[in-house]
Every structure is written in C-alpha cells, then in structure tokens.
BASEDO-60943 format. One line per field, with one value per atom (N, C-alpha, C): residue number from 1; residue in three letters; chain; atom name; x, y, z. Coordinates in nm, 2 decimals. Example, Ala and Ser with C-alpha at 12.3 -4.5 7.8 and 13.67 -1.06 7.14 Angstrom:
REM residues 2
nr	1 1 1 2 2 2
rest	ALA ALA ALA SER SER SER
kette	A A A A A A
atom	N CA C N CA C
x	1.32 1.23 1.32 1.28 1.37 1.29
y	-0.57 -0.45 -0.33 -0.22 -0.11 0.00
z	0.78 0.78 0.78 0.71 0.71 0.79
//
This chain:
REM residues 75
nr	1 1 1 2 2 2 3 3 3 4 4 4 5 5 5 6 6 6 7 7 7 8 8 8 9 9 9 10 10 10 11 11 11 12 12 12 13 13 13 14 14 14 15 15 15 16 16 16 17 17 17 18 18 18 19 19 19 20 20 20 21 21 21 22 22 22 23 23 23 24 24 24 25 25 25 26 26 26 27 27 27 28 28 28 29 29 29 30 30 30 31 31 31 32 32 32 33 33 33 34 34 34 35 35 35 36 36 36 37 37 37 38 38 38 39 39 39 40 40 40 41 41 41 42 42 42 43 43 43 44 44 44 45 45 45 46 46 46 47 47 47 48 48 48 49 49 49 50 50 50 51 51 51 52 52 52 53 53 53 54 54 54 55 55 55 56 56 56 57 57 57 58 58 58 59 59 59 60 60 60 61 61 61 62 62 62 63 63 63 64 64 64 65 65 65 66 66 66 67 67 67 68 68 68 69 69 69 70 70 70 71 71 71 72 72 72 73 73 73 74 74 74 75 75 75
rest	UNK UNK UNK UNK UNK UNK UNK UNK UNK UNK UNK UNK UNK UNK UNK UNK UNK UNK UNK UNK UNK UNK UNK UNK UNK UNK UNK UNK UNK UNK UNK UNK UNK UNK UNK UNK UNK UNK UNK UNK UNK UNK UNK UNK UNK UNK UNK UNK UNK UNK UNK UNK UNK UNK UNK UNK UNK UNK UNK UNK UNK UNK UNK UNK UNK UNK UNK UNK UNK UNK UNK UNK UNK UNK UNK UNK UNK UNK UNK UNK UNK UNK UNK UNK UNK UNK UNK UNK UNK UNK UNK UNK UNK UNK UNK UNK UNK UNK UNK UNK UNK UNK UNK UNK UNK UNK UNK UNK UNK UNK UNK UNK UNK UNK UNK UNK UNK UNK UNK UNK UNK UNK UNK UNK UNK UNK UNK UNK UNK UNK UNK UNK UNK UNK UNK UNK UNK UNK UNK UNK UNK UNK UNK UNK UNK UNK UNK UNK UNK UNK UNK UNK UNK UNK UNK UNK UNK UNK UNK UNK UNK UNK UNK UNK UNK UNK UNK UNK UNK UNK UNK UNK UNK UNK UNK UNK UNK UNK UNK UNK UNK UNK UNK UNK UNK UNK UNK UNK UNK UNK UNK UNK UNK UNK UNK UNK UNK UNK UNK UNK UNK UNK UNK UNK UNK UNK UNK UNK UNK UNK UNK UNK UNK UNK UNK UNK UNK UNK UNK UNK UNK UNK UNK UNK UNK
kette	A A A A A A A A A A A A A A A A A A A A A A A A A A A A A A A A A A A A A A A A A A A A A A A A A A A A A A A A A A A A A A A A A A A A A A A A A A A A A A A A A A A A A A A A A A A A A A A A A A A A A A A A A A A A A A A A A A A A A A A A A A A A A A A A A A A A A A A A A A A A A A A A A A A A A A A A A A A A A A A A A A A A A A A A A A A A A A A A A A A A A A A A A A A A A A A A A A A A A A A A A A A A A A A A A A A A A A A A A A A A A A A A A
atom	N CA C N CA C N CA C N CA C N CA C N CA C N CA C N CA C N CA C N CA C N CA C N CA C N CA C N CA C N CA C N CA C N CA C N CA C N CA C N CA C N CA C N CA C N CA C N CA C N CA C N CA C N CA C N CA C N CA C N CA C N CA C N CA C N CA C N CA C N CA C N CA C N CA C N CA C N CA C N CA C N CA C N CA C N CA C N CA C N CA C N CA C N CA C N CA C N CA C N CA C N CA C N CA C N CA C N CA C N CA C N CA C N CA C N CA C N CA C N CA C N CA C N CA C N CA C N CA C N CA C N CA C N CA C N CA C N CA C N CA C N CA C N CA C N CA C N CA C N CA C
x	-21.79 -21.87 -21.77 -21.71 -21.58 -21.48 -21.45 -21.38 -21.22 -21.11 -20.99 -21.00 -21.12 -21.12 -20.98 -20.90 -20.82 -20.68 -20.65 -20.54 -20.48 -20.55 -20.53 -20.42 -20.50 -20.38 -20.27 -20.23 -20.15 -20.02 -20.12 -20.00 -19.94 -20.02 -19.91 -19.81 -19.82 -19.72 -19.61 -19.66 -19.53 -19.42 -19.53 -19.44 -19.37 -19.42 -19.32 -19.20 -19.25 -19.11 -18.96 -19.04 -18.98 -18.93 -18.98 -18.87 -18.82 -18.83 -18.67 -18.56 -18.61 -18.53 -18.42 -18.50 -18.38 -18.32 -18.42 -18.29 -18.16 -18.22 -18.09 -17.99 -18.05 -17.90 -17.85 -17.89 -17.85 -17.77 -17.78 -17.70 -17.61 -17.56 -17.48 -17.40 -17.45 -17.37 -17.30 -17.34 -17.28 -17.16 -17.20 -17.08 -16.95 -17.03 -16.90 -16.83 -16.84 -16.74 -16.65 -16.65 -16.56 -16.48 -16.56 -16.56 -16.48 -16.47 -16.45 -16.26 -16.23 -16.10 -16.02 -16.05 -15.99 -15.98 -16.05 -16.03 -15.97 -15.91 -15.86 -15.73 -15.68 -15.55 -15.48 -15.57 -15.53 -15.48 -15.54 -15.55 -15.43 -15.37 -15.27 -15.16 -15.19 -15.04 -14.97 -15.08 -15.10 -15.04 -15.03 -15.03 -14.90 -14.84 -14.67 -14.63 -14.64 -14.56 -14.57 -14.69 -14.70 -14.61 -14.58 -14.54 -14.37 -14.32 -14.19 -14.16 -14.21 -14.20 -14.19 -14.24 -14.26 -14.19 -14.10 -13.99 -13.87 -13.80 -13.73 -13.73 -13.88 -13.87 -13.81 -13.80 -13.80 -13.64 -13.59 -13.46 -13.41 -13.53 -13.46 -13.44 -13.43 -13.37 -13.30 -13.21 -13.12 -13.15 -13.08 -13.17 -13.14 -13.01 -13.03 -13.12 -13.15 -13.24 -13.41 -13.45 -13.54 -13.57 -13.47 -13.50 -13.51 -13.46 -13.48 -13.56 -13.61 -13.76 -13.87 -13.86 -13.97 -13.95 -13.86 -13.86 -13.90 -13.90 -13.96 -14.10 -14.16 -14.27 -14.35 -14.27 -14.35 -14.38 -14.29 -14.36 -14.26
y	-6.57 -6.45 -6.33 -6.35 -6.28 -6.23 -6.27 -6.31 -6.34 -6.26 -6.27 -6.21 -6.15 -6.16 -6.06 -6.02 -5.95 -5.98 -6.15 -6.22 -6.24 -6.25 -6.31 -6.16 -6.08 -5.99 -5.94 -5.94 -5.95 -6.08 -6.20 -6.29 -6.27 -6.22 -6.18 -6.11 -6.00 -5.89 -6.00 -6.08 -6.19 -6.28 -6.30 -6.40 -6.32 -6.16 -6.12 -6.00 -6.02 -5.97 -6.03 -6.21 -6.34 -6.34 -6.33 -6.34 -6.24 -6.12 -6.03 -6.03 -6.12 -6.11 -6.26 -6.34 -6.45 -6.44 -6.35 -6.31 -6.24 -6.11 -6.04 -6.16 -6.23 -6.33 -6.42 -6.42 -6.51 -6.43 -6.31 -6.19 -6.21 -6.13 -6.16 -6.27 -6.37 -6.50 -6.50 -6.50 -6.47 -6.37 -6.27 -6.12 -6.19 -6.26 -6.25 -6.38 -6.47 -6.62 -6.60 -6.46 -6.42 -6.51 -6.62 -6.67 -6.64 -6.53 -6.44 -6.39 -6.38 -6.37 -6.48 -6.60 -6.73 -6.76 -6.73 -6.76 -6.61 -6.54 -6.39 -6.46 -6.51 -6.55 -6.64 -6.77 -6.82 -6.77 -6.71 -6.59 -6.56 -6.46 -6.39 -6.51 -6.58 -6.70 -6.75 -6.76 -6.85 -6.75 -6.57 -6.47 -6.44 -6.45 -6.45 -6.53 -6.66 -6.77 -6.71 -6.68 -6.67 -6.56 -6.40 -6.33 -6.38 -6.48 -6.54 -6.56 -6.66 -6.76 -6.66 -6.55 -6.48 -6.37 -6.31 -6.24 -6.35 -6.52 -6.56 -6.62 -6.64 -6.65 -6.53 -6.44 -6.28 -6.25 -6.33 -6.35 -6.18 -6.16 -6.06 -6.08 -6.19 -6.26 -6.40 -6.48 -6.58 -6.67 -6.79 -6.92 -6.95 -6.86 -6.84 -6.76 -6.65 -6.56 -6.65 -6.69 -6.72 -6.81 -6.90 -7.04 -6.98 -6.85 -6.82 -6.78 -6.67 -6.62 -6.69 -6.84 -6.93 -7.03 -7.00 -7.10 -7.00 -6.88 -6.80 -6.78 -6.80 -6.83 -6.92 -7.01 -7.16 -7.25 -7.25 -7.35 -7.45
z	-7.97 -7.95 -7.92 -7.83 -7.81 -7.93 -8.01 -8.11 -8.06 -8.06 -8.01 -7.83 -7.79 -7.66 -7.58 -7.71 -7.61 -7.63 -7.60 -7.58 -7.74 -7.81 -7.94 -8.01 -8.00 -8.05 -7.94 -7.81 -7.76 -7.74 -7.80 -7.78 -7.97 -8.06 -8.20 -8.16 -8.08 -8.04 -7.97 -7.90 -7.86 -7.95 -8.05 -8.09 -8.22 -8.23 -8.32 -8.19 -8.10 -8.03 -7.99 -8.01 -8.00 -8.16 -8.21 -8.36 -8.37 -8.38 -8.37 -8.25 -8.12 -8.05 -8.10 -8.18 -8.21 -8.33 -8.42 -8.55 -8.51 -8.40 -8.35 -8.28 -8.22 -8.13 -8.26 -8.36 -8.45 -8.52 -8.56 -8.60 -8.57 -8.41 -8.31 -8.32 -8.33 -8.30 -8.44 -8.57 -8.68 -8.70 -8.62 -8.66 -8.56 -8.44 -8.34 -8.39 -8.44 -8.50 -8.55 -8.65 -8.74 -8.82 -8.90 -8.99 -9.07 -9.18 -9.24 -9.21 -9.10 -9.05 -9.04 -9.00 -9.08 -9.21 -9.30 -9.44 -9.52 -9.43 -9.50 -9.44 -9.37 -9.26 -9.32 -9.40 -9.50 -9.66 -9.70 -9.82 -9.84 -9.70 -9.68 -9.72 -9.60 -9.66 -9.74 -9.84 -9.92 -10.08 -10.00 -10.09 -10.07 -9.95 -9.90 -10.03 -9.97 -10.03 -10.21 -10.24 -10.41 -10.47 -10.33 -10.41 -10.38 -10.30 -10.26 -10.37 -10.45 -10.55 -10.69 -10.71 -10.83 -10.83 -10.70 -10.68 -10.71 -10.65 -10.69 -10.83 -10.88 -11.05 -11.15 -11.09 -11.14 -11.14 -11.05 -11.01 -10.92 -10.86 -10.72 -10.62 -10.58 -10.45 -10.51 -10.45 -10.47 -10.42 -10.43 -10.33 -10.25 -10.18 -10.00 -9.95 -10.01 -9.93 -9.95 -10.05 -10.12 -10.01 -9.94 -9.84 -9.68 -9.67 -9.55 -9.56 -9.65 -9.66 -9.63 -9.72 -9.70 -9.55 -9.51 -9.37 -9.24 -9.30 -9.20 -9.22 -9.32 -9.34 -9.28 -9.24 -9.20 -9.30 -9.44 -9.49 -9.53
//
C-alpha cells in the first residue's frame, strides 16, 4: 500500500554511496602498490646489461672495462 514507504529509496542512495566508496579504496590500493615500478626496475637492468654487451660487441670498451662495468652491475 505504501509502496517503498520512504526507506526503499533511501537505502538505494546507500548502497550506491557504498559502491563508490569501495571502487575508490580499491583505486587507491591499486595506485599505491606500484606494481608498475617493479617491473620498470627490472626493464632498466635488464637495459644496462644489453647496452654493456652491444658497446663491448662494438668494440668501445675492452674486456677489462667491459668486466668491471658488469660486476658493478651486479651481474
């Protein structure tokens, strides 16, 4: 008789205030992990070592420099 009586359309307003408030934390928790910065860290490394290797194929460094370069590298 009532139909929604009132509540019915105030608790929609809840549960869409409740889903933007957990997309946003889910946002958040996504931006802040920085995923993205570990696999750029690797990239990098991985981009040292390749241009090492294709400067001493090129023969602009020697294979003493070439060994300190890569042991300073860490690899």
């Amino acid at each position: 008789m009532h139909g929604f009586g009132g509540m019915g359309l105030g608790m929609a307003w809840w549960w869409i205030i409740g889903l933007v408030l957990v997309a946003a934390i889910i946002w958040v928790v996504i931006r802040s992990t920085g995923q993205n910065n570990n696999t750029n860290n690797a990239v990098n490394q991985n981009t040292s070592l390749d241009i090492l290797n294709e400067r001493y194929a090129r023969g602009e460094i020697d294979k003493e420099e070439y060994e300190i370069k890569k042991r300073d590298l860490g690899v």
